[in-house]
N, C-alpha and C positions, 0 to 999 in steps of 0.2 A: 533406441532413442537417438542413437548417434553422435552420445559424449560420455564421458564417463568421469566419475572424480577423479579419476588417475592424469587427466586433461587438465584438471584443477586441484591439484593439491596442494596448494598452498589457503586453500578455502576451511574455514572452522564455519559450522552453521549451529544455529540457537534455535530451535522451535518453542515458544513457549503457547501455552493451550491460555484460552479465555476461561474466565471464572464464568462460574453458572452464574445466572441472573432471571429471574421472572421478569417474561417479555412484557409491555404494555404499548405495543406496536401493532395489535391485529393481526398476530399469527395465530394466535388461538391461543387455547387453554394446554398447550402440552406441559406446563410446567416450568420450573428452571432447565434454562439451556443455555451454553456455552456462546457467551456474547462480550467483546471486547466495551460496547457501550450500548447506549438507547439509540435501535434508531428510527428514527421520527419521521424522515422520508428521502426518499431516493430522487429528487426533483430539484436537479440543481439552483434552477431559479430558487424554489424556495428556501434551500439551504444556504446561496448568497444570502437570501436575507436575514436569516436567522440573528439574532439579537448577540448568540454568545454561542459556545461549543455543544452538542448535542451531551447530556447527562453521561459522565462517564471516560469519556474520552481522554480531556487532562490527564484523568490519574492513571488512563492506559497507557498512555504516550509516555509519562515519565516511568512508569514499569519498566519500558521497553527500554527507556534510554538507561533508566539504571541497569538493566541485564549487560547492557554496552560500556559504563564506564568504567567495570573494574578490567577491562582488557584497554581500554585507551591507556587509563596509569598506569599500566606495565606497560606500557609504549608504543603500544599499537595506534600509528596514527589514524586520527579521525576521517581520511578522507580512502582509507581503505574498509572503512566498515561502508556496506551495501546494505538497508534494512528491503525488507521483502514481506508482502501479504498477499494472498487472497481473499475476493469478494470482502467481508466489512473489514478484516484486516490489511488491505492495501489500503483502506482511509487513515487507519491507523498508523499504518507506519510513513503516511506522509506526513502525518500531524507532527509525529514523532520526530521526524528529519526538521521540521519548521518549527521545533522547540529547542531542536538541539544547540547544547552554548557553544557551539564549535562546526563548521558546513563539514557534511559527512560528506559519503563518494556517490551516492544517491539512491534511490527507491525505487525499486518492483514493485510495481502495480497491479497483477493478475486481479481479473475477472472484477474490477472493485473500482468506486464512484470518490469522487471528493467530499468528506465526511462532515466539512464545516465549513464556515465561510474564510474566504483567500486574505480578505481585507489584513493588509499588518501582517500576515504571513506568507510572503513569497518565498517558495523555499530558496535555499541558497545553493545545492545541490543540483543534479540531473533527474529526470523523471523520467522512467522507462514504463507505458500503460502498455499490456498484453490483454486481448479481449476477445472474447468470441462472438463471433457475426450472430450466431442465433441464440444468444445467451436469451432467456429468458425470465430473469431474476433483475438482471443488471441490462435492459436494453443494449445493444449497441450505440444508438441514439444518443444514451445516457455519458454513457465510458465517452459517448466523440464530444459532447459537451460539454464535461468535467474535462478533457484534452483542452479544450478549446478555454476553459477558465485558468487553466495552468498558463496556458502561453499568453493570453490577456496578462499578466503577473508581471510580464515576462522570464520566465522558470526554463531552463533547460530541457527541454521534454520530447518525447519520439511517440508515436501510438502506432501500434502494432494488430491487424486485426486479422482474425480466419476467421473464412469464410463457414465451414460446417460445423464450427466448434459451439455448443452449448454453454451452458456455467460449469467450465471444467479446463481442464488443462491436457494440452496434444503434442503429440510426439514433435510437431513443428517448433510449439511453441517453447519445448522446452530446448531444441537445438538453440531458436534465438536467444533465448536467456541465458543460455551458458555461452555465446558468442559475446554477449552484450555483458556478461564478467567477465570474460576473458583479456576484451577492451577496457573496459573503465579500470581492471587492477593488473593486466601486466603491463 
């Protein structure tokens, strides 16, 4: 891959898994499965429009930040916490950064769309989108027009794309993401 934690060890990471939930999105019938919120559609226009946050999402976003605040009050300043998602999880942990009561160091984005609408929420933070050219889950199109809604905000933000990657993560991309912490925290 051509990094290694040892490049970064000064890094503590958090993974925390979605609750099951029973999809009502048109995937089918497989049952409960591991979903951060509802989502309703991947179409940034109509996610602008959206009235309010897609079912679910608040309460994930403040999950997320409470996983984070018992290490701020031991002193860990906020603008060295990074949150990080793939595919519905990078909506999520943008939401998460733009609820946060304090501007964190800012959001990884892999493979994943803007999950609600921007209005009242420009993050205060940096936005790093990573995305693959032939994802076919999350367009390209999609990831360059949810880029394109961050910077309208005006948001700190970078998009990052490869070209043969699918809905997944590449030995590239995972170089720039550990270049792009290595920046924003030493």
């Amino acid at each position: 891959v051509g990094w290694s934690c040892s490049r970064l060890p000064f890094l503590h990471f958090l993974f925390p898994t979605a609750p099951l939930r029973s999809s009502v999105n048109g995937s089918g019938g497989r049952g409960p499965t591991p979903s951060w919120y509802e989502v309703e559609t991947l179409d940034p226009d109509a996610i602008a429009a959206m009235p309010s946050p897609p079912h679910g999402l608040e309460e994930a976003a403040q999950y997320v930040l409470d996983l984070v605040e018992p290490y701020i009050r031991r002193g860990l300043d906020p603008s060295r916490v990074i949150l990080a998602g793939y595919s519905q999880g990078a909506g999520l942990a943008l939401a998460a950064a733009s609820r946060a009561p304090r501007p964190l160091g800012g959001v990884l984005m892999l493979s994943g769309w803007v999950a609600e609408p921007l209005e009242n929420r420009r993050p205060t933070c940096p936005v790093w989108m990573f995305h693959g050219g032939l994802d076919p889950v999350i367009p390209l199109a999609t990831a360059r027009c949810c880029f394109g809604m961050l910077q309208n905000t005006g948001a700190r933000t970078s998009f990052y794309a490869y070209p043969g990657l699918k809905h997944g993560v590449a030995d590239e991309e995972v170089t720039d993401i550990a270049q792009t912490l290595y920046e924003a925290l030493y």
